[in-house]
C-alpha angles and dihedrals in degrees: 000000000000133000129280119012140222126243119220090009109221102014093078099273126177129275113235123189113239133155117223115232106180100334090315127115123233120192119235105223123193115207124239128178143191147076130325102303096008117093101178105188119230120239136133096302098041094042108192104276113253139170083238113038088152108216102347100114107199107225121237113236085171100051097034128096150166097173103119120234134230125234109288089006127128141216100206108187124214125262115264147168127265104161099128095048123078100191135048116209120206131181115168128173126191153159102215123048113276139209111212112178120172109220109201122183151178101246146013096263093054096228094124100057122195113202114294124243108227126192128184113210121198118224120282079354094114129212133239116170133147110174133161115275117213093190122089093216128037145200132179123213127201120199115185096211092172124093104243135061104268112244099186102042117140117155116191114186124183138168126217141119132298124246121268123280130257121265094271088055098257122143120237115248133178103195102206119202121260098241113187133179108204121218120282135260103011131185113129123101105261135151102243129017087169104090125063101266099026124234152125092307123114115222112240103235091171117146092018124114106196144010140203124199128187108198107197112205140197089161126102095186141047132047146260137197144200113221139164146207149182097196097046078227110063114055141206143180112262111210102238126184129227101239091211093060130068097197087109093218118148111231110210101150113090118280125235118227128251142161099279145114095226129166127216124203132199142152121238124248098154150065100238135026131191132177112211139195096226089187133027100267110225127206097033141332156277134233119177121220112200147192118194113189144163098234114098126252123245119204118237090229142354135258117221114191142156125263092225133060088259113081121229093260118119146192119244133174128205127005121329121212129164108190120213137183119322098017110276117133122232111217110225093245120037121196124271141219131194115186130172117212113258121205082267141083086266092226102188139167101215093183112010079210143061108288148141134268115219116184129338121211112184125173118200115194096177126117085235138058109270127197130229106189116187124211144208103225143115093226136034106307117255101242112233094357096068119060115226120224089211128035113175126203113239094196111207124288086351139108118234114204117191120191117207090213112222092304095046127195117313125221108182090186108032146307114267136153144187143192119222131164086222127068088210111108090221092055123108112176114138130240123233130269108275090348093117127036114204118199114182128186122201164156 
């Protein structure tokens, strides 16, 4: 018997597929998927829904735009399901800031609301983010906070599943920074000049673990002030840090303002943050630029103090001496050198005699591993002719900090240093302009 067969023979039936599988007919059935009065067919573009559909990722029509949006103004995309699909996908561009927040709910009406994922864009930065929902239905918001129509907005959103995890079992994850612009030309007395329109509203730092945050000034009056909280209603100063000074002292009293581009670092310890003009600032104005990251913050120095209201200093009469091995006597202060990187090698001859090398502190504020290589020589070392007989590791964005012991480092010559971007001792790359602080002390 052959294949396919005819309904209502010889009055004009229809013809349906079938394949005959000894002399009995098996219907051919084309799948088709989707809601009540919608039968969508599957093919390579609308692949069957399923809970794993590996890396097919299904596009949002819904949540997706490229209609720019006027200053203020808002894309607010439609309530869908996405209950077969573990991961949202978002990439936005655009030439204004932007405010992206992922709304996730119970059920279709969204009426039932899990927490929102907000994201605040810079302006022409660019966003890239998947992540795991948690939420059976989704929508996705965009705010324009920029004072101009955007001329460059596009929004894709998709939904699909995550790759596979590594061999223990742990999930891959890229934490990106939290990277916000503040609203513009700020003086008036408000709660929070952090986020993007300022307000009363305190900015959600949870999970992160450090922020830095540039205030650009044209003011000379009027204050403003760090503070944090873990109730977003109850306030308190947070202790910040200039970035340009090594004195390692916490500034938590109001600042004044000045002329200045100065950044301001500071670990997290709390739920919200704010920054806040205390008083009215005169003679300009102030807008803060911020990144927010998981990765910890590392002072640039460290304060010693007493525990009691006394400081450590003493009084001390005569000539002081401590004798080591081999006889030679350590003077009670030795002599100490401060030097900011220069856009050289920073070739230097710190003692044109034999001396001894104390304690190094060297900061290193640079995305990449630096190199501090110390010489025995009575003159400015030669880079990459003359070979170094200590060459210490700067680790990225981190301070090194190496103790002579109660002997210290010998240099029988003299006392010489360099900076280089390569640990070779031939290399003879040079280092950036304030990117590492070097602190010796010696005798």
């Amino acid at each position: 018997m052959a294949d396919n067969y005819v309904t209502s023979v010889g009055t004009g039936g229809s013809t349906f597929a079938s394949d005959d599988i000894s002399s009995v007919q098996y219907p051919r059935v084309k799948t088709s998927w989707g809601v009540d009065g919608v039968a969508v067919d599957t093919s390579g573009t609308n692949p069957f829904p399923t809970s794993k559909n590996a890396t097919i990722f299904q596009f949002s029509t819904n949540n997706t735009s490229t209609v720019q949006l006027a200053a203020a103004a808002s894309f607010a995309g439609t309530i869908e399901t996405a209950l077969d699909q573990p991961c949202i996908s978002l990439l936005l561009t655009s030439d204004q800031p932007i405010t992206l927040t992922v709304k996730q709910y119970i059920d279709i009406g969204g009426t039932r609301a899990v927490p929102d994922i907000v994201f605040y864009i810079g302006a022409g930065l660019g966003f890239s983010r998947s992540f795991t929902l948690n939420g059976n239905y989704v929508q996705v918001t965009a705010t324009n906070t920029g004072a101009s129509t955007t001329t460059t907005f596009s929004l894709n959103t998709a939904y699909g599943d995550l790759g596979d995890s590594e061999s223990g079992g742990v999930q891959p994850v890229i934490e990106l920074p939290l990277v916000l612009t503040g609203a513009s030309a700020q003086t008036v007395v408000v709660n929070n000049i952090l986020n993007p329109t300022s307000g009363t509203t305190g900015l959600s730092v949870a999970g992160y673990r450090a922020a830095s945050v540039q205030v650009i000034s044209t003011g000379t009056g009027g204050t403003f002030i760090f503070e944090q909280s873990n109730d977003n209603t109850n306030w308190v100063a947070l202790p910040i840090f200039n970035a340009a000074l090594v004195t390692g002292v916490p500034i938590t009293a109001a600042i004044t303002a000045t002329s200045s581009t100065i950044i301001y670092t500071f670990p997290l310890r709390c739920v919200y943050l704010r920054l806040r003009i205390a008083t009215t600032i005169t003679g300009g104005s102030i807008q803060a630029f911020t990144r927010i990251g998981t990765d910890p913050w590392t002072a640039s120095a460290q304060l010693v103090a007493s525990n009691t209201a006394a400081n450590l200093a003493a009084t001390v009469s005569g000539t002081v001496t401590a004798t080591v091995t081999g006889g030679t006597t350590l003077p009670v202060t030795p002599t100490q050198t401060f030097t900011n990187s220069a856009a050289t090698t920073n070739a230097t001859s710190t003692k044109a005699s034999a001396g001894t090398v104390w304690s190094v502190v060297a900061t290193n504020v640079n995305a990449a591993a630096r190199y501090l290589k110390m010489y025995n020589k009575a003159s400015a070392p030669t880079v990459g002719t003359d070979v170094p007989v200590l060459t210490i590791t700067l680790p990225a964005s981190q301070s090194v900090t190496i103790h002579g012991g109660s002997n210290g480092i010998r240099f029988g010559t003299g006392i010489a240093w360099a900076l280089t971007t390569g640990s070779a001792d031939s290399d003879t790359a040079a280092v950036a302009v304030n990117e590492i602080k070097v602190a010796i002390a010696y005798t």
